[in-house]
TORLUM-285990 format. One record per residue (C-alpha): residue in three letters; x, y, z. Coordinates in steps of 0.2 Angstrom, whole numbers, plus 5000, padded with zeros to 4 digits. Each point is the difference from the previous one (the first is absolute). Layout:
N
+------+------+------+------+
: type :    u :    v :    w :
+------+------+------+------+
:  Ala :    X :    Y :    Z :
...
+------+------+------+------+
! end
This chain:
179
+------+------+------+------+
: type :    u :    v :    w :
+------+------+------+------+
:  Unk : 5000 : 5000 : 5000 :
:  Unk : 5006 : 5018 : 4995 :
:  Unk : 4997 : 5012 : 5012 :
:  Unk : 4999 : 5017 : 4995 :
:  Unk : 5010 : 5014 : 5009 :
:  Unk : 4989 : 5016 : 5008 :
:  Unk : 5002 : 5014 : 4988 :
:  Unk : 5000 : 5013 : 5012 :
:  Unk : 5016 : 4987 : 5013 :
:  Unk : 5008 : 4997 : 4981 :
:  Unk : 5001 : 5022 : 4997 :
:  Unk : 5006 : 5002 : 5020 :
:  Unk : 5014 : 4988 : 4997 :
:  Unk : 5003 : 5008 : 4983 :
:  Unk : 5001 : 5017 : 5009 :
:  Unk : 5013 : 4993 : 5012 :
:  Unk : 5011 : 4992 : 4990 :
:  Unk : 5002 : 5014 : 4988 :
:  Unk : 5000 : 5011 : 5016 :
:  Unk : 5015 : 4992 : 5007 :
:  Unk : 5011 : 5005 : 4984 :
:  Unk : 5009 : 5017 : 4999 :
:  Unk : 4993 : 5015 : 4991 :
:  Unk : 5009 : 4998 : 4985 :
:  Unk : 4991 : 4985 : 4998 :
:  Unk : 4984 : 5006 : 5005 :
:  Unk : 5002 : 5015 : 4987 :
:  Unk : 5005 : 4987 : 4987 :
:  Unk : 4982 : 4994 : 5004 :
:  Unk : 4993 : 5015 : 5000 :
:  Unk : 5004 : 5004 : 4982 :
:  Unk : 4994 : 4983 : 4993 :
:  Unk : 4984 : 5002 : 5008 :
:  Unk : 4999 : 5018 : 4991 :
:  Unk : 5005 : 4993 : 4984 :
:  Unk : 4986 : 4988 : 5001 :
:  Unk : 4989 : 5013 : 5003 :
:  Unk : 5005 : 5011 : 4985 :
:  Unk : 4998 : 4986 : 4990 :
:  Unk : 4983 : 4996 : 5005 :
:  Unk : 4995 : 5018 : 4996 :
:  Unk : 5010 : 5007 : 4988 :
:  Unk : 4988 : 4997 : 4987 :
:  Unk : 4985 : 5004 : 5008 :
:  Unk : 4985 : 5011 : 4993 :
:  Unk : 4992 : 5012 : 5007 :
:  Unk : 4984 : 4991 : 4995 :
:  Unk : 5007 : 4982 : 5009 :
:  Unk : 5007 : 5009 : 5015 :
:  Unk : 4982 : 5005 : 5005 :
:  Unk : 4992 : 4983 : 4992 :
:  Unk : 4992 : 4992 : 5016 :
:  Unk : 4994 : 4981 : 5003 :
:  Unk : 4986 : 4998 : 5008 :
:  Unk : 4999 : 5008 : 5016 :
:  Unk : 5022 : 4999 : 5000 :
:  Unk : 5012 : 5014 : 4999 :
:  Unk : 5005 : 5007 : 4984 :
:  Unk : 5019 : 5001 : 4998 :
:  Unk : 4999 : 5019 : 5005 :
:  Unk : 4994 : 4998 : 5017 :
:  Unk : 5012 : 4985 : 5002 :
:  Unk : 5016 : 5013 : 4995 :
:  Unk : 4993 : 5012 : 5012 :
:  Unk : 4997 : 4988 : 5013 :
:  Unk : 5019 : 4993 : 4996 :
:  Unk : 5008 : 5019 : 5000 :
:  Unk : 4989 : 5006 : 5016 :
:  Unk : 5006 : 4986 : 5011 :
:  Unk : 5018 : 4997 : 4995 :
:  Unk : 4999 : 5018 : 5002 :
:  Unk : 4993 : 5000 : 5019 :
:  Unk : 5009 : 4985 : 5003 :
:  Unk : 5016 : 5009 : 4995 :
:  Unk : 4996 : 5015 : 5011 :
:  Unk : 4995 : 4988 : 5016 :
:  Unk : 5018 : 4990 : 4996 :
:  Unk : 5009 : 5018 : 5000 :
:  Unk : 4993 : 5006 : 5016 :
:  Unk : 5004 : 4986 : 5008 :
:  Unk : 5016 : 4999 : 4995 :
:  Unk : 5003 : 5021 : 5004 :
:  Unk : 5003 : 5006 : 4985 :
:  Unk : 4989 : 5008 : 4987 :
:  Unk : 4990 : 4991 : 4986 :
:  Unk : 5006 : 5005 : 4980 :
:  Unk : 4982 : 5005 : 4999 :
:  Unk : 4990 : 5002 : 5013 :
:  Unk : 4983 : 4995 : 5004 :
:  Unk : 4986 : 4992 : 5008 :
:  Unk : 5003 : 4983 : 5011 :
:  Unk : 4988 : 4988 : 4995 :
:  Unk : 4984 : 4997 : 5009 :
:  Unk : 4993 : 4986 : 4993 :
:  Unk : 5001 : 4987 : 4987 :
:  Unk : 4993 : 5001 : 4985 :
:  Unk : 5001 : 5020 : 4999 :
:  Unk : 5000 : 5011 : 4982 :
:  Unk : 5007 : 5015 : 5003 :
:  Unk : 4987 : 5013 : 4993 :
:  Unk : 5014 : 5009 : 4992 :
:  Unk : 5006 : 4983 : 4989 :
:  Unk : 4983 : 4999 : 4992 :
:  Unk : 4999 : 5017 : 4990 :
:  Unk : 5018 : 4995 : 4992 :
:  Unk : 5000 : 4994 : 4981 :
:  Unk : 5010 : 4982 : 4998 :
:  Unk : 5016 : 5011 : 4993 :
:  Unk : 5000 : 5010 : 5017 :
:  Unk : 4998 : 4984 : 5009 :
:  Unk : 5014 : 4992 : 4994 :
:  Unk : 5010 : 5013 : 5004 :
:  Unk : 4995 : 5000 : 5016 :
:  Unk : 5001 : 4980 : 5002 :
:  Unk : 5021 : 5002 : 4993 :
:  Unk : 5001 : 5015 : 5014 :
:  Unk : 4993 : 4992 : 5015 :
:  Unk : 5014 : 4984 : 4994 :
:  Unk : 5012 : 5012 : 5001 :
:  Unk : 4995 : 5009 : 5015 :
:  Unk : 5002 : 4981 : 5008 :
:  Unk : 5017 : 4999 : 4995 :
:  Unk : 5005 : 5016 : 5006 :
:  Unk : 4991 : 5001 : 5018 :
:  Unk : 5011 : 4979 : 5001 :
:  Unk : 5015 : 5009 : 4992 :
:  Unk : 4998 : 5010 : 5017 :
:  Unk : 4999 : 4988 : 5011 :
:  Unk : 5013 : 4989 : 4995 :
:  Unk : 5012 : 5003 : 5017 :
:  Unk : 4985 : 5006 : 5010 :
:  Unk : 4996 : 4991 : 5018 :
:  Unk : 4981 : 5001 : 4998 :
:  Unk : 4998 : 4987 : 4990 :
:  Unk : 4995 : 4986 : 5012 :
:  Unk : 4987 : 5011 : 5002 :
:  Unk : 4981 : 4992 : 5000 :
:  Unk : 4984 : 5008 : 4995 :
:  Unk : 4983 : 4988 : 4999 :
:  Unk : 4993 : 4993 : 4981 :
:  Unk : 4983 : 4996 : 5002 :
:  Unk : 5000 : 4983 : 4992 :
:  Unk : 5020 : 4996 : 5004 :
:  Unk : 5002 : 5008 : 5018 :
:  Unk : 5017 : 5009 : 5004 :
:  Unk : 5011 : 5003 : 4986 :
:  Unk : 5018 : 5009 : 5002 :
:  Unk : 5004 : 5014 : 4987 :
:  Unk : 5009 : 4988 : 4990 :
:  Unk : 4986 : 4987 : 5000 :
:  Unk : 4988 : 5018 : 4995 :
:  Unk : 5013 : 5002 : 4985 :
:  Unk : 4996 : 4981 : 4994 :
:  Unk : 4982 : 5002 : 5005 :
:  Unk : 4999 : 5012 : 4985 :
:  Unk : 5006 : 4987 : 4990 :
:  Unk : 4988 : 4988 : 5004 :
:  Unk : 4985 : 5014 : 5000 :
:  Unk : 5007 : 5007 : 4983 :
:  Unk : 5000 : 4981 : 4993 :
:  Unk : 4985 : 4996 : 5006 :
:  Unk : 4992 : 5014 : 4991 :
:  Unk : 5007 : 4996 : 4984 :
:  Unk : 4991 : 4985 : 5002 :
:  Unk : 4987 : 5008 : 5001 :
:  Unk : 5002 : 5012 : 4984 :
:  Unk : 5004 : 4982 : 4989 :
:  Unk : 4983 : 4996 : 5006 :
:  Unk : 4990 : 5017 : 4994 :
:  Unk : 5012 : 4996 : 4984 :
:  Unk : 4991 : 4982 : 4997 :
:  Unk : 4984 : 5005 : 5001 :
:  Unk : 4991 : 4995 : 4985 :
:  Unk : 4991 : 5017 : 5000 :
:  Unk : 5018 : 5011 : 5002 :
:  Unk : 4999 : 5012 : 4987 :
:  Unk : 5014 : 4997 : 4986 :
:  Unk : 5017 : 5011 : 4996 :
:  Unk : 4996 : 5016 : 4990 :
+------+------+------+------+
! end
């Protein structure tokens, strides 16, 4: 018998391994997981960013919800570790939240935005690199205590997740073709 692994135990241990490693790596990580994200937007209408499934997000409100929590996330990280956050912002409140701003931006303005908030990760871990905070823990809602560098993989695993979840929009029969 195969037993299956609890996704949400399989992410956690994810997030400690790749925590464990240095920055460097964690960066290297960093700039894979945005280069999966330009690829899975780079060709993106303005008519499929705002196609919606069913009662599902359209890919607009997933990129705001991506860029307003990394962004939050970012801040809470650099408060915690004492420094200031490249762009500051509001912590996150909740799960699930679209920042209001995000949703009036058109697709070309949202993948800036999506390349900015990669690069505002790097340079808020850039920061930190000798820092002594960063055993620090602040409280995931599904995961429990993370320390910053766990936060730093945790937008990996977020980020991913969310691509996912844009290859689904994509393979809807109904997604409207290229133009």
């Amino acid at each position: 018998m195969v037993q299956t692994q609890d996704p949400i135990q399989k992410a956690l241990e994810y997030m400690r391994y790749q925590g464990s490693k240095s920055i460097e790596d964690l960066s290297a990580l960093i700039r894979r997981t945005e280069t999966s994200w330009s690829e899975a937007i780079e060709r993106m209408s303005e008519q499929q960013a705002e196609f919606r499934p069913g009662e599902e997000w359209c890919a607009k409100e997933v990129l705001g919800h991506l860029i307003g929590t990394n962004r939050g996330i970012n801040q809470q990280i650099a408060d915690m570790a004492g420094t200031q956050s490249p762009k500051p912002a509001q912590r996150v409140k909740g799960m699930g939240e679209i920042p209001e701003e995000y949703e009036q931006m058109d697709i070309s303005r949202l993948r800036t935005e999506v390349a900015d908030v990669f690069g505002e990760i790097e340079e808020l871990m850039s920061s930190l690199a000798d820092n002594q905070e960063l055993d620090q823990q602040f409280p995931h809602p599904l995961f429990g205590p993370l320390n910053l560098k766990e936060w730093f993989v945790f937008h990996r695993v977020h980020a991913m997740d969310h691509v996912q979840q844009l290859d689904k929009i994509k393979a809807d029969p109904a997604y409207p073709a290229a133009s």
